[in-house]
mmCIF file of the N, C-alpha and C atoms, coordinates in Angstrom:
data_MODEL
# 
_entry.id   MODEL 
# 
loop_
_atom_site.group_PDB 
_atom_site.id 
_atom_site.type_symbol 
_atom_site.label_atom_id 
_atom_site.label_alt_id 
_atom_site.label_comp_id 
_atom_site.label_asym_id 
_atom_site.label_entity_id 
_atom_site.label_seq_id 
_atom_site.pdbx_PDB_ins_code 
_atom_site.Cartn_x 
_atom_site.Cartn_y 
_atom_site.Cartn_z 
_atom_site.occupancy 
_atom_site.B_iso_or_equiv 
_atom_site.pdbx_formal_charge 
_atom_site.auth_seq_id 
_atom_site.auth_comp_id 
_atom_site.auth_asym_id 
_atom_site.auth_atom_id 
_atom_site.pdbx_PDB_model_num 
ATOM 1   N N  . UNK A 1 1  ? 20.736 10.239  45.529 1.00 0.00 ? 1  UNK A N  1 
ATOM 2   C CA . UNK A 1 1  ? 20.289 9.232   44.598 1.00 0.00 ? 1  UNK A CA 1 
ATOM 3   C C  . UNK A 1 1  ? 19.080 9.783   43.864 1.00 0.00 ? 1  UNK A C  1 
ATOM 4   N N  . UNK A 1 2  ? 19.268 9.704   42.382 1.00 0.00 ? 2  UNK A N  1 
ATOM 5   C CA . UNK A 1 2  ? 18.024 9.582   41.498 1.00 0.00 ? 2  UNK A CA 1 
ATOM 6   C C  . UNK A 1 2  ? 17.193 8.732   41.011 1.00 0.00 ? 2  UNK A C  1 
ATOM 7   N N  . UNK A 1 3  ? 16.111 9.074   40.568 1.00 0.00 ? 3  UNK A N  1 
ATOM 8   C CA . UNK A 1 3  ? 15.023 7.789   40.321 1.00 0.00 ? 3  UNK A CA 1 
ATOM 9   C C  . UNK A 1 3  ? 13.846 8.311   39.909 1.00 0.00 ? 3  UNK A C  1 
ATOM 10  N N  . UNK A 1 4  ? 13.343 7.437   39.027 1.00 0.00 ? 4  UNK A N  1 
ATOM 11  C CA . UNK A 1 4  ? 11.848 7.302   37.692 1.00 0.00 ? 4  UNK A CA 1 
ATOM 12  C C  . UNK A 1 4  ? 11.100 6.584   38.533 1.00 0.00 ? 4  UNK A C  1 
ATOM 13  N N  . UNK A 1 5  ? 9.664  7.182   38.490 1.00 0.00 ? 5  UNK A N  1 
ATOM 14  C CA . UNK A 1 5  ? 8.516  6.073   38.769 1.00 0.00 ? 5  UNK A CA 1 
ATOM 15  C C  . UNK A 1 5  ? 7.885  6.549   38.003 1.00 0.00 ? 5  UNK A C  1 
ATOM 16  N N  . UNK A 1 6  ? 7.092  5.181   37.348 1.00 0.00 ? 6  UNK A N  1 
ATOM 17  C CA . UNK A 1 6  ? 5.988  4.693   36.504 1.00 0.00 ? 6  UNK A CA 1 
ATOM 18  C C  . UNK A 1 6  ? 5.056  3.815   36.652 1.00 0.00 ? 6  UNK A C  1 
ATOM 19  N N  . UNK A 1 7  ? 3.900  4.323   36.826 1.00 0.00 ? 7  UNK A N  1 
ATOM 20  C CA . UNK A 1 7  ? 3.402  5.811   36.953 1.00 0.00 ? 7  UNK A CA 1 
ATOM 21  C C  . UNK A 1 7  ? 3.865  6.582   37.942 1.00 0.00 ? 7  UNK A C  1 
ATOM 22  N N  . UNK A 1 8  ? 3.418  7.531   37.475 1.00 0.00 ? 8  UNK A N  1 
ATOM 23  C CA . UNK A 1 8  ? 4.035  8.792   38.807 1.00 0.00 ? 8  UNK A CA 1 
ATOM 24  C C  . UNK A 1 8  ? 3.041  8.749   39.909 1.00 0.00 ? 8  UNK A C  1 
ATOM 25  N N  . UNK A 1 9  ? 4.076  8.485   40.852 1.00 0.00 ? 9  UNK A N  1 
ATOM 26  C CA . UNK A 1 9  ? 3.416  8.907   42.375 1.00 0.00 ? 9  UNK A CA 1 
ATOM 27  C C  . UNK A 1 9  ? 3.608  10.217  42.598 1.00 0.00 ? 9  UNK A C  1 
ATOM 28  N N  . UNK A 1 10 ? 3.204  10.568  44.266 1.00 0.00 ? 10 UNK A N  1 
ATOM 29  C CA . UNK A 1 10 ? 3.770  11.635  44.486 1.00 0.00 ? 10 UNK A CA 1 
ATOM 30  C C  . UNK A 1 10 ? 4.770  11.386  45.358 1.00 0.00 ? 10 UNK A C  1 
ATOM 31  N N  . UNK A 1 11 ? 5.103  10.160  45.982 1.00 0.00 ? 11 UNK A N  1 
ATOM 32  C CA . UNK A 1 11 ? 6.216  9.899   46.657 1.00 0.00 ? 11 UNK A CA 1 
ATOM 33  C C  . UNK A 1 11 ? 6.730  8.563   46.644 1.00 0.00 ? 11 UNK A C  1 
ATOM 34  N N  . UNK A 1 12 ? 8.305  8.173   47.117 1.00 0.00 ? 12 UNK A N  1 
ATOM 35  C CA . UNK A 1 12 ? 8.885  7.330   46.967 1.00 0.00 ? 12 UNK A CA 1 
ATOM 36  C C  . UNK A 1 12 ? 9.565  6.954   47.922 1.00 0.00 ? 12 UNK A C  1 
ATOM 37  N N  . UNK A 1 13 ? 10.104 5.708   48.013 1.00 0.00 ? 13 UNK A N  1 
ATOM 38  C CA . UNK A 1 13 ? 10.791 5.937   49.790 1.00 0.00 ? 13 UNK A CA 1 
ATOM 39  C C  . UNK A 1 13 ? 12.621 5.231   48.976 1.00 0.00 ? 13 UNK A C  1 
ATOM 40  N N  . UNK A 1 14 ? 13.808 6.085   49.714 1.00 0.00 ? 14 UNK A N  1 
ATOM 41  C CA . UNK A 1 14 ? 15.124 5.606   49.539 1.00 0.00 ? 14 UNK A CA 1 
ATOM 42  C C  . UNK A 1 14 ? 14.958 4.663   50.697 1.00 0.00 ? 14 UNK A C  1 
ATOM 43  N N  . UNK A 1 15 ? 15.034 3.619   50.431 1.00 0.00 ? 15 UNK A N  1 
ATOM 44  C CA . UNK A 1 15 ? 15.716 2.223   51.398 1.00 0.00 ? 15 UNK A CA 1 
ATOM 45  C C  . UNK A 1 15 ? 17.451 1.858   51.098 1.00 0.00 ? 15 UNK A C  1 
ATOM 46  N N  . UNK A 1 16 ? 18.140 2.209   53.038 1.00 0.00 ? 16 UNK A N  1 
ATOM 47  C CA . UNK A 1 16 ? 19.148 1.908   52.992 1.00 0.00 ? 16 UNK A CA 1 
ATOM 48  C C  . UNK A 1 16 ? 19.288 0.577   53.880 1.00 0.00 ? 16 UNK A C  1 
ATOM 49  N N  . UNK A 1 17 ? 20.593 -0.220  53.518 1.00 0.00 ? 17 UNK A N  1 
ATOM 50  C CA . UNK A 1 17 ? 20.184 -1.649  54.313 1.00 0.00 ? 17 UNK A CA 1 
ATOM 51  C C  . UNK A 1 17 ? 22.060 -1.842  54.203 1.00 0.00 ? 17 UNK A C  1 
ATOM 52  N N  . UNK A 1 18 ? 22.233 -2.477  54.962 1.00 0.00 ? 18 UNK A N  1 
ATOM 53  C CA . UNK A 1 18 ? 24.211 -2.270  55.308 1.00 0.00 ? 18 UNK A CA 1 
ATOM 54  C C  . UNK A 1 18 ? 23.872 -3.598  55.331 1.00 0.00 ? 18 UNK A C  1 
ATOM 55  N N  . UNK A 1 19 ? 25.148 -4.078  54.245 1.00 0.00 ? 19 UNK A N  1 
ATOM 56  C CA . UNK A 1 19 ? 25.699 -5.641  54.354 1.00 0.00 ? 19 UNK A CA 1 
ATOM 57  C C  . UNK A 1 19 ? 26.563 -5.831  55.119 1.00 0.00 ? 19 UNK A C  1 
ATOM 58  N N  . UNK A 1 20 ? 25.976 -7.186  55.955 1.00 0.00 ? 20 UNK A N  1 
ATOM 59  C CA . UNK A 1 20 ? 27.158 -7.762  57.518 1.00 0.00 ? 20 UNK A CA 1 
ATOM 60  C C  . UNK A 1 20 ? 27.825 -8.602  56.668 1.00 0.00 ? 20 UNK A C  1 
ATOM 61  N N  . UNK A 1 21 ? 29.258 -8.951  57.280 1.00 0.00 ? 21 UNK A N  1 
ATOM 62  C CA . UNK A 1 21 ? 30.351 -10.148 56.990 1.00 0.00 ? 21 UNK A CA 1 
ATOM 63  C C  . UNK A 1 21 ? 29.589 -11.050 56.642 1.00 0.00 ? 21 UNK A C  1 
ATOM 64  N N  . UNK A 1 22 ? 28.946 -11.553 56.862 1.00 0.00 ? 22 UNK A N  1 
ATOM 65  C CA . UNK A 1 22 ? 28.028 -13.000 56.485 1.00 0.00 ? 22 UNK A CA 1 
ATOM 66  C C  . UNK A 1 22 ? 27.266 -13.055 55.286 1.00 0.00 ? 22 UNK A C  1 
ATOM 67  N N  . UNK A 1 23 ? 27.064 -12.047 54.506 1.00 0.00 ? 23 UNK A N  1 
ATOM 68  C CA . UNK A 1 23 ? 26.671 -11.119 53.580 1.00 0.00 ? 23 UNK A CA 1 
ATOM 69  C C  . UNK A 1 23 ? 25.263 -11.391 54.146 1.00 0.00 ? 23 UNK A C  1 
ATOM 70  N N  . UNK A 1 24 ? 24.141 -10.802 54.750 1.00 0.00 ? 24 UNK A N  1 
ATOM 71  C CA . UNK A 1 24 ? 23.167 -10.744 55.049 1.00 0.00 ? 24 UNK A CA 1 
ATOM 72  C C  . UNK A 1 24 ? 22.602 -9.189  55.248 1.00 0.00 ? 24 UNK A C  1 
ATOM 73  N N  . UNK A 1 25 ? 21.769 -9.046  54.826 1.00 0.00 ? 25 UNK A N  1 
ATOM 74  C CA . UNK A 1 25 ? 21.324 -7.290  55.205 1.00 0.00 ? 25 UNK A CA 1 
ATOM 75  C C  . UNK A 1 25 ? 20.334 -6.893  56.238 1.00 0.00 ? 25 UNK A C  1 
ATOM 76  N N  . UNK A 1 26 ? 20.975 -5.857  56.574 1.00 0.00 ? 26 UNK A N  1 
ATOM 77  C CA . UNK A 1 26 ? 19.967 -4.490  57.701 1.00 0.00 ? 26 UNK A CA 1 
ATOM 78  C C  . UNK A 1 26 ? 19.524 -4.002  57.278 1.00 0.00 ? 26 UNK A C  1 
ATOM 79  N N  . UNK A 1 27 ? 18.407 -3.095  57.621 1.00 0.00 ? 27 UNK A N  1 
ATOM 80  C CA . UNK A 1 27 ? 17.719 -2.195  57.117 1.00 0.00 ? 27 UNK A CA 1 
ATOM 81  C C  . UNK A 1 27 ? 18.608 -0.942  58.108 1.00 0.00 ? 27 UNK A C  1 
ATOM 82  N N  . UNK A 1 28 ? 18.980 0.466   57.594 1.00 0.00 ? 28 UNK A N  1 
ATOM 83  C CA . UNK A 1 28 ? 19.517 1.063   58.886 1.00 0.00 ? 28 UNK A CA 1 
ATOM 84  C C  . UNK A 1 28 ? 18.811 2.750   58.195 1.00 0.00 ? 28 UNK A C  1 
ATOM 85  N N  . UNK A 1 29 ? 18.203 2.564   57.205 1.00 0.00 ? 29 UNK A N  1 
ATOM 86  C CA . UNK A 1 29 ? 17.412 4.157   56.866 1.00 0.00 ? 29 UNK A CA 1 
ATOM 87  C C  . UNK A 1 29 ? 16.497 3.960   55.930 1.00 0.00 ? 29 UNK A C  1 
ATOM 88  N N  . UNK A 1 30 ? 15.908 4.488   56.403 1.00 0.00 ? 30 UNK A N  1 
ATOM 89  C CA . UNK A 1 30 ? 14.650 5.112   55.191 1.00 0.00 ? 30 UNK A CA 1 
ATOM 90  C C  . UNK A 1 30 ? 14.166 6.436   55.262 1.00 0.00 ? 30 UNK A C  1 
ATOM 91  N N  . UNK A 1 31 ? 14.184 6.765   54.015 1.00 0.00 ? 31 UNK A N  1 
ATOM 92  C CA . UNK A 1 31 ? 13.569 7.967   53.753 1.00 0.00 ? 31 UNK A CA 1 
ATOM 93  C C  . UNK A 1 31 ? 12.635 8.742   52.626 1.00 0.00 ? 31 UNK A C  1 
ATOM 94  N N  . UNK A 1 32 ? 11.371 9.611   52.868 1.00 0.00 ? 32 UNK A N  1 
ATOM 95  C CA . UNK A 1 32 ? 10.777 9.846   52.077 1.00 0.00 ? 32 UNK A CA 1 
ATOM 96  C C  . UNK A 1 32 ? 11.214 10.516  50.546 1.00 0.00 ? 32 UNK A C  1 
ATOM 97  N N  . UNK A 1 33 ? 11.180 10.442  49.368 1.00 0.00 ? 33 UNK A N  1 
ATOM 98  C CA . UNK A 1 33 ? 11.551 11.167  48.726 1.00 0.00 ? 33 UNK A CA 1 
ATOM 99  C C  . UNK A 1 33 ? 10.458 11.695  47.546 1.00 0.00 ? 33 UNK A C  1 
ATOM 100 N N  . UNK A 1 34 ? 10.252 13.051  47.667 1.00 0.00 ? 34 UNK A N  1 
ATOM 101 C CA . UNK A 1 34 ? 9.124  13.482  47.291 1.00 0.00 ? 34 UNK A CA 1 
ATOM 102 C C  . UNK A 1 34 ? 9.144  13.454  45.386 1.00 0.00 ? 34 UNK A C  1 
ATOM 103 N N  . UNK A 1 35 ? 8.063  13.123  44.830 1.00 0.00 ? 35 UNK A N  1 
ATOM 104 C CA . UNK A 1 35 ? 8.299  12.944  43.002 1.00 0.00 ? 35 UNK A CA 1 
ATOM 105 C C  . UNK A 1 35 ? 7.658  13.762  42.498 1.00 0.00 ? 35 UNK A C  1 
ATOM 106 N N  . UNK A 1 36 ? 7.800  14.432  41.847 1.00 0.00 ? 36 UNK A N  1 
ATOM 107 C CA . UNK A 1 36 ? 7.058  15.243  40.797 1.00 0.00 ? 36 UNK A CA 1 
ATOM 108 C C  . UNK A 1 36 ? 7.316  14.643  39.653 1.00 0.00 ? 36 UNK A C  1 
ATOM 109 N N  . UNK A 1 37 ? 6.089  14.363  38.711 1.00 0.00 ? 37 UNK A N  1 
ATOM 110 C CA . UNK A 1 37 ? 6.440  14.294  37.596 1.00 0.00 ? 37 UNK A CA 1 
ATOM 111 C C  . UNK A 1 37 ? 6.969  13.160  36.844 1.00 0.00 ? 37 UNK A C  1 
ATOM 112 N N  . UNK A 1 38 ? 6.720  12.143  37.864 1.00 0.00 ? 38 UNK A N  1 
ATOM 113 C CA . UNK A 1 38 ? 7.629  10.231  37.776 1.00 0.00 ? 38 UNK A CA 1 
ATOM 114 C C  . UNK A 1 38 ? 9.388  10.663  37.978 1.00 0.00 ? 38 UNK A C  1 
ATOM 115 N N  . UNK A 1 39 ? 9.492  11.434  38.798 1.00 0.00 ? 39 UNK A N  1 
ATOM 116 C CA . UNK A 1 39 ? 11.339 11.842  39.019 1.00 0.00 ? 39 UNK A CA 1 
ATOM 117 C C  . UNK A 1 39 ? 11.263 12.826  40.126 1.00 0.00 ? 39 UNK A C  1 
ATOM 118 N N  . UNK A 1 40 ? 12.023 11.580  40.659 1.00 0.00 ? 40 UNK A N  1 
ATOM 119 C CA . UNK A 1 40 ? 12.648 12.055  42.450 1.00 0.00 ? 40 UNK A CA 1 
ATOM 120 C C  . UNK A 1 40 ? 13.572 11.946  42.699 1.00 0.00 ? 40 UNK A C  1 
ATOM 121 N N  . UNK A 1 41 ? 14.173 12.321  44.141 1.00 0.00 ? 41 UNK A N  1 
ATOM 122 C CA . UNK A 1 41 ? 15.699 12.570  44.355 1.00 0.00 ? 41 UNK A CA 1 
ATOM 123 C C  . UNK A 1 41 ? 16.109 12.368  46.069 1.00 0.00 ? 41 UNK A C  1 
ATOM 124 N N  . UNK A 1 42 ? 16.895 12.121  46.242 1.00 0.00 ? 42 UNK A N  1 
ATOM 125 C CA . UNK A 1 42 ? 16.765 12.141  48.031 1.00 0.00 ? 42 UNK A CA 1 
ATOM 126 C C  . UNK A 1 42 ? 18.208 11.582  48.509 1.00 0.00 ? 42 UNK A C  1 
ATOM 127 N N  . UNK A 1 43 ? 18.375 12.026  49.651 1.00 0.00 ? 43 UNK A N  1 
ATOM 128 C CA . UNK A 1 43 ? 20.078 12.015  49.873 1.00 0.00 ? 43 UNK A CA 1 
ATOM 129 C C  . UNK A 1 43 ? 20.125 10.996  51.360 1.00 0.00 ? 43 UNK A C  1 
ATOM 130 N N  . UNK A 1 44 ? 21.064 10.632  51.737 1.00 0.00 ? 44 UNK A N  1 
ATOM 131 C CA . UNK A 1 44 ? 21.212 9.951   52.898 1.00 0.00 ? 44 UNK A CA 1 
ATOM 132 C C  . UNK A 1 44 ? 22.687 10.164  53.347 1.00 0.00 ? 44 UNK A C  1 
ATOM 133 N N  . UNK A 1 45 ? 23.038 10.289  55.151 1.00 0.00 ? 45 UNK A N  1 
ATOM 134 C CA . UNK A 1 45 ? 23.881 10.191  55.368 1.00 0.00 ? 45 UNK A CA 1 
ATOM 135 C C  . UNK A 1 45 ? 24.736 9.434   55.833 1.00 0.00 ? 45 UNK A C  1 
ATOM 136 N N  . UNK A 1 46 ? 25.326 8.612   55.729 1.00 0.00 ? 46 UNK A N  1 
ATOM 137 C CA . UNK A 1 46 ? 26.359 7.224   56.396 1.00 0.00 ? 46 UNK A CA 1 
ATOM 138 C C  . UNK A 1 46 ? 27.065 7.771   57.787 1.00 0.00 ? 46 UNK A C  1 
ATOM 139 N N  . UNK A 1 47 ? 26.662 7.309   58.557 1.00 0.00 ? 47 UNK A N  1 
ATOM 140 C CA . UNK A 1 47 ? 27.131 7.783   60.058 1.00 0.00 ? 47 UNK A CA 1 
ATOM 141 C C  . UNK A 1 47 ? 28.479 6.282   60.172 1.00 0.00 ? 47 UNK A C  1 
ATOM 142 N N  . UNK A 1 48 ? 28.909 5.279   59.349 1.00 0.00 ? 48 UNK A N  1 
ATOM 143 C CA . UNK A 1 48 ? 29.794 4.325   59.710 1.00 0.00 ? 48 UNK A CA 1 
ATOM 144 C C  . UNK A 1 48 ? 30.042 4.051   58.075 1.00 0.00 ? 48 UNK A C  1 
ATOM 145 N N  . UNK A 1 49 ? 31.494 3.979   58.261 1.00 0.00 ? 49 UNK A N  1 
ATOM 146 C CA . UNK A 1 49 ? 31.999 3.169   57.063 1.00 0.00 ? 49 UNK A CA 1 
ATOM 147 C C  . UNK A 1 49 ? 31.603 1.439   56.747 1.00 0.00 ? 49 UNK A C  1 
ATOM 148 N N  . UNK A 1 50 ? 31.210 0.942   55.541 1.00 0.00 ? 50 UNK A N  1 
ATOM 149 C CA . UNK A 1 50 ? 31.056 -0.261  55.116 1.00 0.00 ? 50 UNK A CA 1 
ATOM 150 C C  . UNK A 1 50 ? 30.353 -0.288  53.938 1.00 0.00 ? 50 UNK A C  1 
ATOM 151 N N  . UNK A 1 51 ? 29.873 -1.443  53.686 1.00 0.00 ? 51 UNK A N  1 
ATOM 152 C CA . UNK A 1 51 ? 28.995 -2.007  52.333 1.00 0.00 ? 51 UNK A CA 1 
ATOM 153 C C  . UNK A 1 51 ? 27.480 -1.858  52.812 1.00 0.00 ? 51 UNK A C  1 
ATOM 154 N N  . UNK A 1 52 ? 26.795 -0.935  51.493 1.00 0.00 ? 52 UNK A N  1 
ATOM 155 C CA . UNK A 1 52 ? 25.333 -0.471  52.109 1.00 0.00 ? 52 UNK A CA 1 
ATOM 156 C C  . UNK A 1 52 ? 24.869 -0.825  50.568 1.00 0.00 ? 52 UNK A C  1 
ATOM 157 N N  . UNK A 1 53 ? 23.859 -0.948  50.204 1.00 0.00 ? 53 UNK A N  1 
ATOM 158 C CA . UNK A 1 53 ? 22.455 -1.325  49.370 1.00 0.00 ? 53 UNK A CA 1 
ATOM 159 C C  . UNK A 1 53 ? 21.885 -0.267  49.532 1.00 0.00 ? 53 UNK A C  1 
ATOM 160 N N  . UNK A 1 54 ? 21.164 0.404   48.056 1.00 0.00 ? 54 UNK A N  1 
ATOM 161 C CA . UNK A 1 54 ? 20.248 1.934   48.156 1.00 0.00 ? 54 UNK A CA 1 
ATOM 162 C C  . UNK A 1 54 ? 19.326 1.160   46.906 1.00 0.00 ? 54 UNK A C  1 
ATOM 163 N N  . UNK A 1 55 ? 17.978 1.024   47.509 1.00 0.00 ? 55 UNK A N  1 
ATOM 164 C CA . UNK A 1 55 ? 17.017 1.317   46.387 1.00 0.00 ? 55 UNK A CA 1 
ATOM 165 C C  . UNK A 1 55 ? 15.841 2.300   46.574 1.00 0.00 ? 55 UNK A C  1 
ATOM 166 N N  . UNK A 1 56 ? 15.047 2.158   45.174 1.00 0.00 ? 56 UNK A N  1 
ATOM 167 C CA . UNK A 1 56 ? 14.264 3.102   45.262 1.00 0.00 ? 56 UNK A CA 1 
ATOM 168 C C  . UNK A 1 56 ? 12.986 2.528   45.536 1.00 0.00 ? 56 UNK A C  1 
ATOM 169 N N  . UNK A 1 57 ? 11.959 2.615   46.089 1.00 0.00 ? 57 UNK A N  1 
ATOM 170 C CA . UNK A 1 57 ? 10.675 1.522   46.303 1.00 0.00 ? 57 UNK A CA 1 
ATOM 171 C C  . UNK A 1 57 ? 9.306  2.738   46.323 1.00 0.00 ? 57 UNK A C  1 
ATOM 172 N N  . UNK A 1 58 ? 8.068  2.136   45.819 1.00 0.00 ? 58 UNK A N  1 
ATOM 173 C CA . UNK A 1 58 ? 6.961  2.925   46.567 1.00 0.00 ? 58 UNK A CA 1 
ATOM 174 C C  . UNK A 1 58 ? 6.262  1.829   46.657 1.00 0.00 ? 58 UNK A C  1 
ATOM 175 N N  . UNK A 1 59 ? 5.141  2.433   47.221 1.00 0.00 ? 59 UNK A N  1 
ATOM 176 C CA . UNK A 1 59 ? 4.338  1.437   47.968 1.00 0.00 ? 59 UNK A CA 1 
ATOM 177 C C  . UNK A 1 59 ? 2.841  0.855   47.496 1.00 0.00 ? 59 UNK A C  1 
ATOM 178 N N  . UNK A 1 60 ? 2.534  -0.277  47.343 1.00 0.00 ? 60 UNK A N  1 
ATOM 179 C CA . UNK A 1 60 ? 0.991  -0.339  46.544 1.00 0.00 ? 60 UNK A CA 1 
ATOM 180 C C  . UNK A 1 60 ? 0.104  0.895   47.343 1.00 0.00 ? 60 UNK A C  1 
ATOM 181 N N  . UNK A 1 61 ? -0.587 0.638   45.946 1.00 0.00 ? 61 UNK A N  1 
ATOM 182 C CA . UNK A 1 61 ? -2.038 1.551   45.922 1.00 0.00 ? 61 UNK A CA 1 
ATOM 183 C C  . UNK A 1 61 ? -2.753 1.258   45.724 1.00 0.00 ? 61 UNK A C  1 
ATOM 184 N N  . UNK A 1 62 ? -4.572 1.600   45.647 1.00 0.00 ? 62 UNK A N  1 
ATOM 185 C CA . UNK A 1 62 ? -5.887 1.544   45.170 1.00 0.00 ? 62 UNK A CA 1 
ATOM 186 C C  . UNK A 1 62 ? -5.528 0.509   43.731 1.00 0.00 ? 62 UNK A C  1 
ATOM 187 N N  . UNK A 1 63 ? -4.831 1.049   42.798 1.00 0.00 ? 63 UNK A N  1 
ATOM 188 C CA . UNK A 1 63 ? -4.806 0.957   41.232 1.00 0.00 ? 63 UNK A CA 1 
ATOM 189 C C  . UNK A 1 63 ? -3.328 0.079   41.072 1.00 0.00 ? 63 UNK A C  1 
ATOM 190 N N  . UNK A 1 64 ? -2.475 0.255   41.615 1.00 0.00 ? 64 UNK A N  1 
ATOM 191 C CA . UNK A 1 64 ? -0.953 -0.190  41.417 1.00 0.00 ? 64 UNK A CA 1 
ATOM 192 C C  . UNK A 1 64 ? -0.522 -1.221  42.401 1.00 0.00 ? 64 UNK A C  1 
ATOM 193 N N  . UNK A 1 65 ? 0.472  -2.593  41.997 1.00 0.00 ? 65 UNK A N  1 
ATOM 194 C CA . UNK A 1 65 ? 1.016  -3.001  42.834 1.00 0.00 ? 65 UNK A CA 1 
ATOM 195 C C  . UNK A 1 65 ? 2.602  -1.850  43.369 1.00 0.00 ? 65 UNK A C  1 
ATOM 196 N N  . UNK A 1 66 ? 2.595  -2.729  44.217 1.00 0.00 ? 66 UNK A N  1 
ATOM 197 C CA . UNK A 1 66 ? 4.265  -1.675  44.992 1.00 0.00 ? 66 UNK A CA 1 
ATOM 198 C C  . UNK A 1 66 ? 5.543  -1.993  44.303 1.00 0.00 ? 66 UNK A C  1 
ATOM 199 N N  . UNK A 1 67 ? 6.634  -1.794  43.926 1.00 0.00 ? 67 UNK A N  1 
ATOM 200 C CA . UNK A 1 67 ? 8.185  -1.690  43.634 1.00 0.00 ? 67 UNK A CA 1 
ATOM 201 C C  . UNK A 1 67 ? 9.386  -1.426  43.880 1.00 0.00 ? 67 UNK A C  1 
ATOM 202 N N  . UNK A 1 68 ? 10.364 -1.782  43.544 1.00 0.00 ? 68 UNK A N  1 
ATOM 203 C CA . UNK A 1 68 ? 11.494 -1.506  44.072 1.00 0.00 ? 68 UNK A CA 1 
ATOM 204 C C  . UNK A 1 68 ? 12.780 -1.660  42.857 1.00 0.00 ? 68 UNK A C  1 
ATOM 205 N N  . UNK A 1 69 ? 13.439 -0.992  42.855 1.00 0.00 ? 69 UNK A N  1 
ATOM 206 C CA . UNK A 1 69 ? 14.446 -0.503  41.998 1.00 0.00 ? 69 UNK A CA 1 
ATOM 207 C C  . UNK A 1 69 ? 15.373 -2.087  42.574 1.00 0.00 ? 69 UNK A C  1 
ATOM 208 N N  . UNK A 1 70 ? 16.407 -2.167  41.146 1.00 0.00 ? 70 UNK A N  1 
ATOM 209 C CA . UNK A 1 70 ? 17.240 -3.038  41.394 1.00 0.00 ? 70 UNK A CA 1 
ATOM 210 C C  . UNK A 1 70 ? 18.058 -2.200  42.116 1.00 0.00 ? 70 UNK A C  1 
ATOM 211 N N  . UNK A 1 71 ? 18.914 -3.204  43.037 1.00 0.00 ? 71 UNK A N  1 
ATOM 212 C CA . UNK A 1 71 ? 19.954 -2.968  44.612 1.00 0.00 ? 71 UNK A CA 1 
ATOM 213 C C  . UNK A 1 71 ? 21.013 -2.335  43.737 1.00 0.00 ? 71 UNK A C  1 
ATOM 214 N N  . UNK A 1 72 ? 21.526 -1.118  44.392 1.00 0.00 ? 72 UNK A N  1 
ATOM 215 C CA . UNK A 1 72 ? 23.063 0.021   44.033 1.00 0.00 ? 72 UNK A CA 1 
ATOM 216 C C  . UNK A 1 72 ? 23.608 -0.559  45.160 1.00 0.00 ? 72 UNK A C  1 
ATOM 217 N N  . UNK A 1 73 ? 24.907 -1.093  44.863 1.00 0.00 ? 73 UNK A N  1 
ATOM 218 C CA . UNK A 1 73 ? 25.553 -1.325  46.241 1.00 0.00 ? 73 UNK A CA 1 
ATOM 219 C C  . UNK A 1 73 ? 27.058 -0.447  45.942 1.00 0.00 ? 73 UNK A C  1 
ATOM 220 N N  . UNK A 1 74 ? 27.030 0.164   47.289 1.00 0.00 ? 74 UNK A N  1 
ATOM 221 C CA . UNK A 1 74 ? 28.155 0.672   47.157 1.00 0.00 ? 74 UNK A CA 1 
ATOM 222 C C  . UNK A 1 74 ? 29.114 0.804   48.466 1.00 0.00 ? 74 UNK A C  1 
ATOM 223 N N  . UNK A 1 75 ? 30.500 1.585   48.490 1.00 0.00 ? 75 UNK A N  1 
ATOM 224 C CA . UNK A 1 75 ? 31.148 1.314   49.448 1.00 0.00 ? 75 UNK A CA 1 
ATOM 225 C C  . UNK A 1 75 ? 31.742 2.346   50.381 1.00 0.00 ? 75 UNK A C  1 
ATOM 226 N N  . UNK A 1 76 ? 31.312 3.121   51.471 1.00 0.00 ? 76 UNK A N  1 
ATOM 227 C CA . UNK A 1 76 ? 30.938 4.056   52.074 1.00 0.00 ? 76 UNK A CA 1 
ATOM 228 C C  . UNK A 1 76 ? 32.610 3.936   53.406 1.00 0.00 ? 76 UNK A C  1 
ATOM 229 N N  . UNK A 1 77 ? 33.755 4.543   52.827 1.00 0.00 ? 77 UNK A N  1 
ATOM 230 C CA . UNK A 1 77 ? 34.818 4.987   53.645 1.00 0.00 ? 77 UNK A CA 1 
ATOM 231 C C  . UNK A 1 77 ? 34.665 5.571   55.035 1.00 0.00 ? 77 UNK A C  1 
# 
C-alpha cells in the first residue's frame, strides 16, 4: 500500500483491522511505514482469508493533530 502525508512526517503507521460476520472490526496488524518526502509505502501479510480494512494513519504531534486515510477494504482469498 501507498500513501501522501501532509505535512511530511517521517513516519506513518499501515493499520490492518479484519471485518467479522456482524460487520464489526479487529485490529489484527500494524505496521511502521517509513516517509520520505510526504510518500510512503509498506506491505502486509494476510495469514487467513476474509474481509480486511487498510488505512494509512500518523500520529499527533507538538504542531499537528493525528490522521487517518479513508478505509480500502478489500478481499483477501
Amino acid at each position: 500500500m501507498q500513501g501522501t502525508v501532509k505535512p511530511a512526517k517521517r513516519y506513518a503507521l499501515l493499520l490492518v483491522y479484519r471485518l467479522t460476520p456482524s460487520g464489526t472490526t479487529r485490529r489484527v496488524g500494524r505496521q511502521v511505514a517509513k516517509v520520505r518526502r510526504g510518500r510512503g509505502a509498506s506491505s502486509f501479510r494476510f495469514t487467513k482469508a476474509g474481509r480486511y480494512v487498510l488505512r494509512f494513519a500518523v500520529p499527533p504531534d507538538a504542531k499537528n493533530v493525528g490522521g487517518r486515510s479513508k478505509a480500502i477494504r478489500i478481499n483477501v482469498r
